[in-house]
FIMAR-49318 format. One record per residue (C-alpha): residue number from 1; chain; x negated, y negated, z negated. Coordinates in nm, 2 decimals. Layout:
% residues N
<pt><k>NUM</k><c>A</c><X>X</X><Y>Y</Y><Z>Z</Z></pt>
...
END
This chain:
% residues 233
<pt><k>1</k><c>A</c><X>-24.44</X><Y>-0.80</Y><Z>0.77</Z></pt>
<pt><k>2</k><c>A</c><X>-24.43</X><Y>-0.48</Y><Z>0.53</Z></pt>
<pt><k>3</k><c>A</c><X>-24.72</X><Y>-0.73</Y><Z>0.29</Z></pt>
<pt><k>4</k><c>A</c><X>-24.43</X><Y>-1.03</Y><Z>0.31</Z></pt>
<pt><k>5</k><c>A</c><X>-24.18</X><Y>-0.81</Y><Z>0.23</Z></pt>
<pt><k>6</k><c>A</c><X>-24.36</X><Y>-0.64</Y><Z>-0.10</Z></pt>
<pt><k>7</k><c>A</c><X>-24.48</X><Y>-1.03</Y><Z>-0.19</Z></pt>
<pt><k>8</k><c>A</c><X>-24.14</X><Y>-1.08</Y><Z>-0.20</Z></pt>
<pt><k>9</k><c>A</c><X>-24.01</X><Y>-0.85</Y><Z>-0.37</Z></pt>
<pt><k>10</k><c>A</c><X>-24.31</X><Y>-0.91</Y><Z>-0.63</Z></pt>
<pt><k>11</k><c>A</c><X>-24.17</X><Y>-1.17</Y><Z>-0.67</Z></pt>
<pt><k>12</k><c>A</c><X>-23.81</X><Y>-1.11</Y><Z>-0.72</Z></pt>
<pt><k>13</k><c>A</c><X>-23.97</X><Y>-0.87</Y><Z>-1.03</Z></pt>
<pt><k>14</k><c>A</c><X>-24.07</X><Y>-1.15</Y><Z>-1.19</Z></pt>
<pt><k>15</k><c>A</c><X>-23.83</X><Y>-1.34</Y><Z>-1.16</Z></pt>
<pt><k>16</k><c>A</c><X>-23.57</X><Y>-1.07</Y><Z>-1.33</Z></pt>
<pt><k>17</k><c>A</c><X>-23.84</X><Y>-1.06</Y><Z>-1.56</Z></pt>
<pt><k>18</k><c>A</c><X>-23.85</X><Y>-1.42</Y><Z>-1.66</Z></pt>
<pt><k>19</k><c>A</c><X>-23.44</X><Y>-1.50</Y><Z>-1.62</Z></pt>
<pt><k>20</k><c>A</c><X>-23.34</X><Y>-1.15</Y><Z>-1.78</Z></pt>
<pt><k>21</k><c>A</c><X>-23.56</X><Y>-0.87</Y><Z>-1.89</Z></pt>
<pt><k>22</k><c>A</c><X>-23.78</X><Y>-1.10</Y><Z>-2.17</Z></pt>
<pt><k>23</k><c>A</c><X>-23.50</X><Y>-1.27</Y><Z>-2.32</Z></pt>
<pt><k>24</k><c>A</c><X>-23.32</X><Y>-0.96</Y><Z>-2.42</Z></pt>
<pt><k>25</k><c>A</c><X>-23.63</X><Y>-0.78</Y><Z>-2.53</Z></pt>
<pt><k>26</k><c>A</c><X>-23.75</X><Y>-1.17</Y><Z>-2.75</Z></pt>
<pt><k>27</k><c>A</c><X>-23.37</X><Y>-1.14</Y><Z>-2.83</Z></pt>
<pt><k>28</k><c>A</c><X>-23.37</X><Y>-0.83</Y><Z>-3.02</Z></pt>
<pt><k>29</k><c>A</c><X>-23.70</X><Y>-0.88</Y><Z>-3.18</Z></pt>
<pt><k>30</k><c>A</c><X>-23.64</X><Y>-1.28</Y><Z>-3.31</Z></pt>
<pt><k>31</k><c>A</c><X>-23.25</X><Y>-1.23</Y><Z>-3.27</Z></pt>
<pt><k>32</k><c>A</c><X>-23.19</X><Y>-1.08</Y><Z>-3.61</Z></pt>
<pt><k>33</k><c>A</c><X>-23.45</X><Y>-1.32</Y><Z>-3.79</Z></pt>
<pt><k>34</k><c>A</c><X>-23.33</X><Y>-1.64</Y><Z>-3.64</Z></pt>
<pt><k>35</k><c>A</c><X>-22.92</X><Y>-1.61</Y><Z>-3.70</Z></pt>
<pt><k>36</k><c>A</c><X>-23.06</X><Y>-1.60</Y><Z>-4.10</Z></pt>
<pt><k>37</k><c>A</c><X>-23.35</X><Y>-1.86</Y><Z>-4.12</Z></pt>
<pt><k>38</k><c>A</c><X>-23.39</X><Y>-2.21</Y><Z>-4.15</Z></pt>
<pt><k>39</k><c>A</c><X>-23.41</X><Y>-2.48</Y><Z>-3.87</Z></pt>
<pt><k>40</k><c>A</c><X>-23.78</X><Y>-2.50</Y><Z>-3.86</Z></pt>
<pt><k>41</k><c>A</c><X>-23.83</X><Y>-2.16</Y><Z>-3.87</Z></pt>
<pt><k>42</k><c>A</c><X>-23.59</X><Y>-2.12</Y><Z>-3.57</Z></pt>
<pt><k>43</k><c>A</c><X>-23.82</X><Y>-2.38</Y><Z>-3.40</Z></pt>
<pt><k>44</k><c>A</c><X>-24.08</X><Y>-2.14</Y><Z>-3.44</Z></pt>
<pt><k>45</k><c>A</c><X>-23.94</X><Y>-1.88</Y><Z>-3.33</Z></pt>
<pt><k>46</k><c>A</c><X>-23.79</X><Y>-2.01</Y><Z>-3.00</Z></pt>
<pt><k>47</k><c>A</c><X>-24.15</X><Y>-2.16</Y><Z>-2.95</Z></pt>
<pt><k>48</k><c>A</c><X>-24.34</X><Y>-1.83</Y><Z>-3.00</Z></pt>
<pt><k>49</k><c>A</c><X>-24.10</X><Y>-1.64</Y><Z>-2.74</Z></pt>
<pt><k>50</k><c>A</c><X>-24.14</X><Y>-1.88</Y><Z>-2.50</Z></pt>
<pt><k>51</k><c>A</c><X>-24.54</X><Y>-1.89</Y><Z>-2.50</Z></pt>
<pt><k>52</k><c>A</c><X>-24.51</X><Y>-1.54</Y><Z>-2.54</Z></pt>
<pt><k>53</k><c>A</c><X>-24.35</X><Y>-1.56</Y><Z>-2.20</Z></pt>
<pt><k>54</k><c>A</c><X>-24.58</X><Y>-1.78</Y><Z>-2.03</Z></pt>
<pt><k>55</k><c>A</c><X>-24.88</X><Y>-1.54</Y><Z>-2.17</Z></pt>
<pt><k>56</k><c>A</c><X>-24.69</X><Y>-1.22</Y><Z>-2.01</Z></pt>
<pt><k>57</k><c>A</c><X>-24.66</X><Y>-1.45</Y><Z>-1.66</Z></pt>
<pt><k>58</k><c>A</c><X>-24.99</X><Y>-1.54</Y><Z>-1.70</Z></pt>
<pt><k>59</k><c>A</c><X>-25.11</X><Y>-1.22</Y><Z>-1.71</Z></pt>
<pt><k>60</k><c>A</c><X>-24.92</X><Y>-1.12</Y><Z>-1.43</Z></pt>
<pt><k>61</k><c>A</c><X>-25.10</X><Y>-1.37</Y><Z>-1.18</Z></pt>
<pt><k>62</k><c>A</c><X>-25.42</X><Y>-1.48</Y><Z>-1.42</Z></pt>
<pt><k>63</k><c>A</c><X>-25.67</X><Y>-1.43</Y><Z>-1.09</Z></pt>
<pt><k>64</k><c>A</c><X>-25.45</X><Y>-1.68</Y><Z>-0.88</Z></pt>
<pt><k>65</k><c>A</c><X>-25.46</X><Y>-1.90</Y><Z>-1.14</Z></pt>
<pt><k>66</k><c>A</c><X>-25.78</X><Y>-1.91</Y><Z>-1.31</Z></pt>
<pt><k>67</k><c>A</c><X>-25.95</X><Y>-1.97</Y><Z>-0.98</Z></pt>
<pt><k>68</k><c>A</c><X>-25.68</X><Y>-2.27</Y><Z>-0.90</Z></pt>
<pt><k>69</k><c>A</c><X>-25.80</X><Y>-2.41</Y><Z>-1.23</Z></pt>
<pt><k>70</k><c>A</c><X>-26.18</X><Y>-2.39</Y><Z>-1.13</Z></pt>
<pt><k>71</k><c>A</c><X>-26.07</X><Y>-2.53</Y><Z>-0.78</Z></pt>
<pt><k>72</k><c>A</c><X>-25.85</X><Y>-2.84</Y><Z>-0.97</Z></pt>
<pt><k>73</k><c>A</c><X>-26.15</X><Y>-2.94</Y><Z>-1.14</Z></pt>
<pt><k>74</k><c>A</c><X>-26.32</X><Y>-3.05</Y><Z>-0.87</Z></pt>
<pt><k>75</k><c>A</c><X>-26.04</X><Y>-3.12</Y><Z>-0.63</Z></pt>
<pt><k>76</k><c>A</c><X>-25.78</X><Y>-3.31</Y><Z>-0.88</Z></pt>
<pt><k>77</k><c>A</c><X>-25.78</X><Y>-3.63</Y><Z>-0.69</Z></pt>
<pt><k>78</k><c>A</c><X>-25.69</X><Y>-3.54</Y><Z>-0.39</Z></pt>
<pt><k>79</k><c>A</c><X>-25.44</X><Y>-3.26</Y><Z>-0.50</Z></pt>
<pt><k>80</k><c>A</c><X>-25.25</X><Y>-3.50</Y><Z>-0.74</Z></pt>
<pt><k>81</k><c>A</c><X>-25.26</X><Y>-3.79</Y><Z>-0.46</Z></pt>
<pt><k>82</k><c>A</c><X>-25.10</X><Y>-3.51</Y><Z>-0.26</Z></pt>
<pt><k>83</k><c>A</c><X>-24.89</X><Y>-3.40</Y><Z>-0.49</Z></pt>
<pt><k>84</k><c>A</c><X>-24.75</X><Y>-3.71</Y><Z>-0.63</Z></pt>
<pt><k>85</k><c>A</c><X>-24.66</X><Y>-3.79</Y><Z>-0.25</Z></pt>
<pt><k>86</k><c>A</c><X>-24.42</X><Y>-3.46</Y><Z>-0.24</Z></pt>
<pt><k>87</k><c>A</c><X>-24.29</X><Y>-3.55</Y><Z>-0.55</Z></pt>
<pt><k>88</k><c>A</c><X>-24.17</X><Y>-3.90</Y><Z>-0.51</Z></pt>
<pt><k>89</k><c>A</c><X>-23.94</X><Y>-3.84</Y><Z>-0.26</Z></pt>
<pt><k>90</k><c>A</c><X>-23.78</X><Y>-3.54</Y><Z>-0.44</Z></pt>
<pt><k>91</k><c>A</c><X>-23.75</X><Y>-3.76</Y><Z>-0.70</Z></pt>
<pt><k>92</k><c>A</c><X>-23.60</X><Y>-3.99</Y><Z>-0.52</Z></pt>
<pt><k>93</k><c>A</c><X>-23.34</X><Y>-3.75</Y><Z>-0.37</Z></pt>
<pt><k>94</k><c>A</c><X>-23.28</X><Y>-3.62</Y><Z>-0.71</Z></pt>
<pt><k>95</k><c>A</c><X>-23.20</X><Y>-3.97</Y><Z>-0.87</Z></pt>
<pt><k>96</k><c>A</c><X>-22.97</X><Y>-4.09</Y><Z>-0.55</Z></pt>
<pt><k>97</k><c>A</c><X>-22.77</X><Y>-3.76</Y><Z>-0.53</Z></pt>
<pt><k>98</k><c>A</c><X>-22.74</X><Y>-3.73</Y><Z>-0.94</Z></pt>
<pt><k>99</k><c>A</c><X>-22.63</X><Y>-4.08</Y><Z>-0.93</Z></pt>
<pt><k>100</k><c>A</c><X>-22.32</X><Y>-4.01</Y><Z>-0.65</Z></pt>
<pt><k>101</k><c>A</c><X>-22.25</X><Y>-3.69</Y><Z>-0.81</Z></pt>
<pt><k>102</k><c>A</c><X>-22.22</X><Y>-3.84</Y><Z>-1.18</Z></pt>
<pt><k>103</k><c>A</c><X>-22.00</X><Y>-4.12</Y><Z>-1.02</Z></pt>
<pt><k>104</k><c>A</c><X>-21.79</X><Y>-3.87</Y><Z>-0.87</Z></pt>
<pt><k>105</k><c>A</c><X>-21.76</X><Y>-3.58</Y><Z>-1.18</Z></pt>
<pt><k>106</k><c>A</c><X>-21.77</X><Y>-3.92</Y><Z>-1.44</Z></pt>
<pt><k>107</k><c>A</c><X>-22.06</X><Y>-3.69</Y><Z>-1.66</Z></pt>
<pt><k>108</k><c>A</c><X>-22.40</X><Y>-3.55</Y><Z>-1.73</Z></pt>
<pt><k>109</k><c>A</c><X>-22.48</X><Y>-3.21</Y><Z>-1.54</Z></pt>
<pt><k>110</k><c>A</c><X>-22.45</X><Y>-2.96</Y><Z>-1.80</Z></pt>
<pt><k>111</k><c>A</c><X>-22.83</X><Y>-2.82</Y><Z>-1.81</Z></pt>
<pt><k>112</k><c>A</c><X>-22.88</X><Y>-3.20</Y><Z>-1.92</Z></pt>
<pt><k>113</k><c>A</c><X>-22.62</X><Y>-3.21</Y><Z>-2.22</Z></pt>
<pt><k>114</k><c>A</c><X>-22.78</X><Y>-2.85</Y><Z>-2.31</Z></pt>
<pt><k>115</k><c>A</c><X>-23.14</X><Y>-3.01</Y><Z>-2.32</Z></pt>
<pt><k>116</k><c>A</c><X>-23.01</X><Y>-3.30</Y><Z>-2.54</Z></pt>
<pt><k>117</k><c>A</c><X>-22.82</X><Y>-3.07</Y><Z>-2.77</Z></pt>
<pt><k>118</k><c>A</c><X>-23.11</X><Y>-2.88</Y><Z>-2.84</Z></pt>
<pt><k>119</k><c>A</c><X>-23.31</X><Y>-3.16</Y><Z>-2.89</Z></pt>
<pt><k>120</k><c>A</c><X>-23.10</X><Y>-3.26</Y><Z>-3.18</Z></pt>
<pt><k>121</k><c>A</c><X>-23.11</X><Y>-2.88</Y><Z>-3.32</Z></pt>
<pt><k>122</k><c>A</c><X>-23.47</X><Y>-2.77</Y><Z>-3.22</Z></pt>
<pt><k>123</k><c>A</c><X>-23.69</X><Y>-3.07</Y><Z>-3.12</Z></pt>
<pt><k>124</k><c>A</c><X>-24.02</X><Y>-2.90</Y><Z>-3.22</Z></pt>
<pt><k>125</k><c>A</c><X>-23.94</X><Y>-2.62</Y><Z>-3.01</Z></pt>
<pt><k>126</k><c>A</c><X>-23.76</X><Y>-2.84</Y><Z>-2.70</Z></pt>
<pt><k>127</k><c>A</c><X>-24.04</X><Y>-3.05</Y><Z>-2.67</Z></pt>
<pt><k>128</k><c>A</c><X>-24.27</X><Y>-2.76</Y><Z>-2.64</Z></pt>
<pt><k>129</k><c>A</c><X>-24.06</X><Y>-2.57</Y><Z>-2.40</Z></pt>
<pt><k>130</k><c>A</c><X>-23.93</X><Y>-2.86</Y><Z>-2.21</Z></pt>
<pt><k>131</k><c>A</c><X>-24.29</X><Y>-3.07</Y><Z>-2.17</Z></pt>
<pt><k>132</k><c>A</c><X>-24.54</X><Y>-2.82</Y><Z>-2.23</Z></pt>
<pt><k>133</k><c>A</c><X>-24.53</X><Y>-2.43</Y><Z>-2.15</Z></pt>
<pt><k>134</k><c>A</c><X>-24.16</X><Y>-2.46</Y><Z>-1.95</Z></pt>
<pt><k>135</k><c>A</c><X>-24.28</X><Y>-2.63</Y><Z>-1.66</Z></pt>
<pt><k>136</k><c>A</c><X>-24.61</X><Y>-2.38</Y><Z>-1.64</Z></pt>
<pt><k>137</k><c>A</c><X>-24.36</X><Y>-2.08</Y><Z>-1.67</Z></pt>
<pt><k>138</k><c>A</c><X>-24.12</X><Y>-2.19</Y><Z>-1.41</Z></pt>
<pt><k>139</k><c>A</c><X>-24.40</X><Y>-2.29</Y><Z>-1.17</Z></pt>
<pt><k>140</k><c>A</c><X>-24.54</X><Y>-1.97</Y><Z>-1.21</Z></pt>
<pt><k>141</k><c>A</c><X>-24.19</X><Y>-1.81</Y><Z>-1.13</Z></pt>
<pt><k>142</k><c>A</c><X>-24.09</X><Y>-2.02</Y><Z>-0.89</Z></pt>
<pt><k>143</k><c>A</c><X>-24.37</X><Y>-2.13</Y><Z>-0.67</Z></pt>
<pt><k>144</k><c>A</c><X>-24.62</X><Y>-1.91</Y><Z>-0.75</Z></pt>
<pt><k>145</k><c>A</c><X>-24.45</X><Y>-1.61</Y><Z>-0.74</Z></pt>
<pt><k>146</k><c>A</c><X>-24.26</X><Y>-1.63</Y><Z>-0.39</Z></pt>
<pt><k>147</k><c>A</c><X>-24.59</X><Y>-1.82</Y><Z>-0.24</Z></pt>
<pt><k>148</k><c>A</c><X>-24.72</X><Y>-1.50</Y><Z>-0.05</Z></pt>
<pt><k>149</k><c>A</c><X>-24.40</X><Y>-1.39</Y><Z>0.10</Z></pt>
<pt><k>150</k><c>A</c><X>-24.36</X><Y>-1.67</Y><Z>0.31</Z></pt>
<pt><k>151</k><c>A</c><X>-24.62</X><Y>-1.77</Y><Z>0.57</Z></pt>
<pt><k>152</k><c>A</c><X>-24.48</X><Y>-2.09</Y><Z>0.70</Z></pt>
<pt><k>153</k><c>A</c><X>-24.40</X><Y>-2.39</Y><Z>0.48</Z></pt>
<pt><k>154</k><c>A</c><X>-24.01</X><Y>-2.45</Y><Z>0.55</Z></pt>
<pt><k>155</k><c>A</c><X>-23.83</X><Y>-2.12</Y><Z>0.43</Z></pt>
<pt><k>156</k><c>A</c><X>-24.06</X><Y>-2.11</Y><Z>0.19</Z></pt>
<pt><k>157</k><c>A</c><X>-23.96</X><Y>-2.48</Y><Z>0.02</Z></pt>
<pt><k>158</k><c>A</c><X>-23.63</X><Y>-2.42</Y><Z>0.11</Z></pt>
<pt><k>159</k><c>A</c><X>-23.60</X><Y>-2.09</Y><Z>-0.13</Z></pt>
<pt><k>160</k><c>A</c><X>-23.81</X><Y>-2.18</Y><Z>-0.38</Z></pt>
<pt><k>161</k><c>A</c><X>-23.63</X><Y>-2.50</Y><Z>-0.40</Z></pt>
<pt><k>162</k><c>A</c><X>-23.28</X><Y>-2.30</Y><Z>-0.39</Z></pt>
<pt><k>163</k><c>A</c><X>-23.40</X><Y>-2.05</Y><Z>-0.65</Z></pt>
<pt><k>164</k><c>A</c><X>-23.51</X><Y>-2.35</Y><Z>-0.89</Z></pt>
<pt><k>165</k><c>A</c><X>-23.18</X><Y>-2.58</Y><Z>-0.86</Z></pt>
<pt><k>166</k><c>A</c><X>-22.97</X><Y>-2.28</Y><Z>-0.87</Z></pt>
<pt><k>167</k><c>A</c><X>-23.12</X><Y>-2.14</Y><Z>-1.17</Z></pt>
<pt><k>168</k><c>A</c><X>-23.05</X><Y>-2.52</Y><Z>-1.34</Z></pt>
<pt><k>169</k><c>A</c><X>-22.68</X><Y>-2.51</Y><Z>-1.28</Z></pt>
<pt><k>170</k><c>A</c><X>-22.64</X><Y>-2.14</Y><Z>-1.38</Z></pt>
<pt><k>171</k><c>A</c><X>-22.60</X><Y>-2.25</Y><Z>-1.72</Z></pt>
<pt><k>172</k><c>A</c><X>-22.30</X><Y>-2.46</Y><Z>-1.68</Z></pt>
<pt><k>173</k><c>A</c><X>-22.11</X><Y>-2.17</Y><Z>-1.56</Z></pt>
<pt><k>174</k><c>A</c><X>-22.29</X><Y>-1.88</Y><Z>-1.81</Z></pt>
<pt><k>175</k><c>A</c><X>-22.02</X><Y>-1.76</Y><Z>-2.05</Z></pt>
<pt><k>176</k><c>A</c><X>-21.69</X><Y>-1.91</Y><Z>-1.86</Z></pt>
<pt><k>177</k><c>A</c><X>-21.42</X><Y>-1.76</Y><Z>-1.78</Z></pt>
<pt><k>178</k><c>A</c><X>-21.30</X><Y>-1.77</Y><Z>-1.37</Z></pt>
<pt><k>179</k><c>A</c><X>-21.06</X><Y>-2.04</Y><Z>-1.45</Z></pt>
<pt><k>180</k><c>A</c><X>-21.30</X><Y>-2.23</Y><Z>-1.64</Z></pt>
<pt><k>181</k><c>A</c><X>-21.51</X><Y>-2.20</Y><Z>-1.35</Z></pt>
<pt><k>182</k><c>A</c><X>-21.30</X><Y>-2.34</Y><Z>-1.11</Z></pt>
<pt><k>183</k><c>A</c><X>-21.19</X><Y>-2.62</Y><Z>-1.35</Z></pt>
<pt><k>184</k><c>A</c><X>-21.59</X><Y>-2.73</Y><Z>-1.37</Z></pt>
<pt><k>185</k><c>A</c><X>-21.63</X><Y>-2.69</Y><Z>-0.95</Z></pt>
<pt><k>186</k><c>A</c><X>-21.83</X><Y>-2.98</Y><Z>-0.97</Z></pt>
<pt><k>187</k><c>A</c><X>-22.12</X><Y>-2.86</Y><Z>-1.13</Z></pt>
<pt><k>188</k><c>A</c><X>-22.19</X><Y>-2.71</Y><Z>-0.85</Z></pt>
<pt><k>189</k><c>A</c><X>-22.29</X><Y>-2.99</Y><Z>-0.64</Z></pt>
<pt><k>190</k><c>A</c><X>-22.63</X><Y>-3.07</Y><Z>-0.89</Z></pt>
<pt><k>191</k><c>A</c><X>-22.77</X><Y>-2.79</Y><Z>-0.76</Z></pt>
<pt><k>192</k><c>A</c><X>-22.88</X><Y>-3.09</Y><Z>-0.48</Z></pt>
<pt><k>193</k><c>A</c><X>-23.08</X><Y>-3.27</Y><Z>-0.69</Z></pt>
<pt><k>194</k><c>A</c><X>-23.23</X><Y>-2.97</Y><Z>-0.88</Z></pt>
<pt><k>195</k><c>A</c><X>-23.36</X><Y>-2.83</Y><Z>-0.54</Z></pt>
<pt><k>196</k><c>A</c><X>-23.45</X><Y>-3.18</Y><Z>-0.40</Z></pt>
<pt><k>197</k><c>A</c><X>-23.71</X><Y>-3.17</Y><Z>-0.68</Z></pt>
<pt><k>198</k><c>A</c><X>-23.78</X><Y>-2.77</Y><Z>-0.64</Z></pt>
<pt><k>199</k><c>A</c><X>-23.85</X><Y>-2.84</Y><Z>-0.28</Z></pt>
<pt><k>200</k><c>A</c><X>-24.10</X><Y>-3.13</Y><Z>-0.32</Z></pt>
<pt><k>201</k><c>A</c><X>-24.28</X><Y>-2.91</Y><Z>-0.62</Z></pt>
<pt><k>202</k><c>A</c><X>-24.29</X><Y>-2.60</Y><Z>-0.35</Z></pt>
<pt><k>203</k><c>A</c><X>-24.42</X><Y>-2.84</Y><Z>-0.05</Z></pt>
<pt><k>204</k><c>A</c><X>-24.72</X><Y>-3.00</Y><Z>-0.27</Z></pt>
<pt><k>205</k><c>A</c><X>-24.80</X><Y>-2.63</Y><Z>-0.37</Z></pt>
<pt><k>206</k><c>A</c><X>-24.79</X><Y>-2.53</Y><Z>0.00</Z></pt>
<pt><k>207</k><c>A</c><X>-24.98</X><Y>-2.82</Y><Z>0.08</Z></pt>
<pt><k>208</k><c>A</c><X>-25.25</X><Y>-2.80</Y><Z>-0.20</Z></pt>
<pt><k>209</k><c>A</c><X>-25.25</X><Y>-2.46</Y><Z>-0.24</Z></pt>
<pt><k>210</k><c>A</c><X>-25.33</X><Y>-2.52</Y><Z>-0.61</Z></pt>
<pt><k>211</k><c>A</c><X>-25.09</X><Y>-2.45</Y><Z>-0.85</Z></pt>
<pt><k>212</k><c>A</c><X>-25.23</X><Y>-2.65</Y><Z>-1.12</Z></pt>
<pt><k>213</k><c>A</c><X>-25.10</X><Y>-2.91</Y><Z>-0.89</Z></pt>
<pt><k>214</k><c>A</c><X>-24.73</X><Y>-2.87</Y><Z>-0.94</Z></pt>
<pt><k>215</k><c>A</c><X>-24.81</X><Y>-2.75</Y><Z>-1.30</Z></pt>
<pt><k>216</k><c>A</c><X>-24.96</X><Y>-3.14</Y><Z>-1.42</Z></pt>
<pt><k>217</k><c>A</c><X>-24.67</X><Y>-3.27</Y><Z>-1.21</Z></pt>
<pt><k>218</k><c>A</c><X>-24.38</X><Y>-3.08</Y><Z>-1.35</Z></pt>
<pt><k>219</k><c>A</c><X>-24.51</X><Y>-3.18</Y><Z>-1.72</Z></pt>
<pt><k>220</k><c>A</c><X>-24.51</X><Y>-3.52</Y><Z>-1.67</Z></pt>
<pt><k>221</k><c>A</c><X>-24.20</X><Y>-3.55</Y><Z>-1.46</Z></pt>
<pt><k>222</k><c>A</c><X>-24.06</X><Y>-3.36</Y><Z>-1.79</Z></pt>
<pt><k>223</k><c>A</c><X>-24.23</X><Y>-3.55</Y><Z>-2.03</Z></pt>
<pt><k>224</k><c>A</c><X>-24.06</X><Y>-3.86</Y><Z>-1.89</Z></pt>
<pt><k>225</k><c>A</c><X>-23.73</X><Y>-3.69</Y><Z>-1.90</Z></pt>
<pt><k>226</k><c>A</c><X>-23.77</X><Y>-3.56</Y><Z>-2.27</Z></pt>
<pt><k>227</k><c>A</c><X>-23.90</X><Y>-3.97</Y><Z>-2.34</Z></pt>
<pt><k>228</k><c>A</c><X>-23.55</X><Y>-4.13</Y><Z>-2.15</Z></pt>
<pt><k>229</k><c>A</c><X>-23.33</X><Y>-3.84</Y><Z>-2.30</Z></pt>
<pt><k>230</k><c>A</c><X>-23.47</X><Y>-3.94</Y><Z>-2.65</Z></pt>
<pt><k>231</k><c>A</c><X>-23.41</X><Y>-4.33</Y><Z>-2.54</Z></pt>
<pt><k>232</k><c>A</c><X>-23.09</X><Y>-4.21</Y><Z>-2.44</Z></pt>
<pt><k>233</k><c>A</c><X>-22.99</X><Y>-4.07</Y><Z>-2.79</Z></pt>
END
């Protein structure tokens, strides 16, 4: 119990690492740089924080995941069939509820208008964010980071999925006011497809016990988001 509850708080650490304590130290250091340069170099220096980000997370767990890569090498397969398995239905879930949700609130969720607005502004440093080092970073945060405080598979998907869709719809609310808050209520309900696909990620990662597993996954399922949001534009 006293191992679960240390895991746990592990990862809780990195978490207010990831969501809080790097951004305001990138902040400061890029911050003054980027309100003054140009729109590339802005790209480069929004990509550099956030590999710098992943490297710092990688560091953290590098043992768990070095050996998960020497494991996926041999093993890809069968933890991609699985995998994929866990996926589609949280996909499904997520597409179904997004769909009744936008037919009830008549718009995007916000974290998808914030994606496409930075596509427009930085799409070097979107793309590498949202396809590439993003979903490594929040699988490392996410899944990886709560995976030893839970021993059986439920809880476990459950607040990892929680943690990820709840995270997502954070940023419609960051910044408001109360009333604005209460004016944009519905925002509140995508947190059920975010955690559909949270919980399918944290049950083929349970299931695998790979995290390159959930890693391959997460960059293609945001790969084909990045591809329809382009389509889209």
């Amino acid at each position: 119990m006293k191992e679960k509850i240390k895991n746990f708080l592990i990862g809780i650490l990195v978490f207010l690492l990831y969501f809080k304590a790097l951004p305001i130290i990138l902040g400061l250091i890029f911050g003054p740089n980027f309100k003054s340069s140009s729109k590339m170099v802005s790209n480069i220096y929004l990509s550099l924080a956030e590999i710098i980000i992943f490297l710092i997370l990688f560091f953290i767990f590098r043992k768990t995941i070095v050996n998960d890569v020497k494991k996926f090498k041999t093993d890809y397969k069968k933890n991609l069939d699985t995998g994929f398995k866990y996926y589609f239905v949280g996909f499904l879930v997520m597409v179904t509820s997004n769909l009744v949700i936008n037919l009830i609130s008549g718009g995007l969720p916000t974290n998808e208008s914030v994606n496409r607005e930075y596509l427009k502004m930085y799409p070097l440093y979107s793309v590498i964010a949202m396809v590439f080092v993003g979903p490594l970073v929040e699988e490392i945060v996410f899944r990886l980071g709560f995976r030893k405080a839970f021993s059986k598979c439920l809880p476990y998907c459950i607040f990892s999925g929680l943690l990820f869709g709840g995270l997502h719809v954070y940023t419609a609310f960051e910044g408001m006011q109360f009333a604005e808050m209460l004016k944009n209520w519905i925002q509140v309900l995508y947190i059920i497809p975010y955690s559909a696909l949270g919980c399918a990620f944290a049950k083929a990662y349970y299931e695998t016990d790979n995290i390159c597993t959930t890693m391959c996954i997460h960059m293609l399922h945001n790969a084909l988001t990045v591809f329809l949001i382009l389509v889209a534009m």
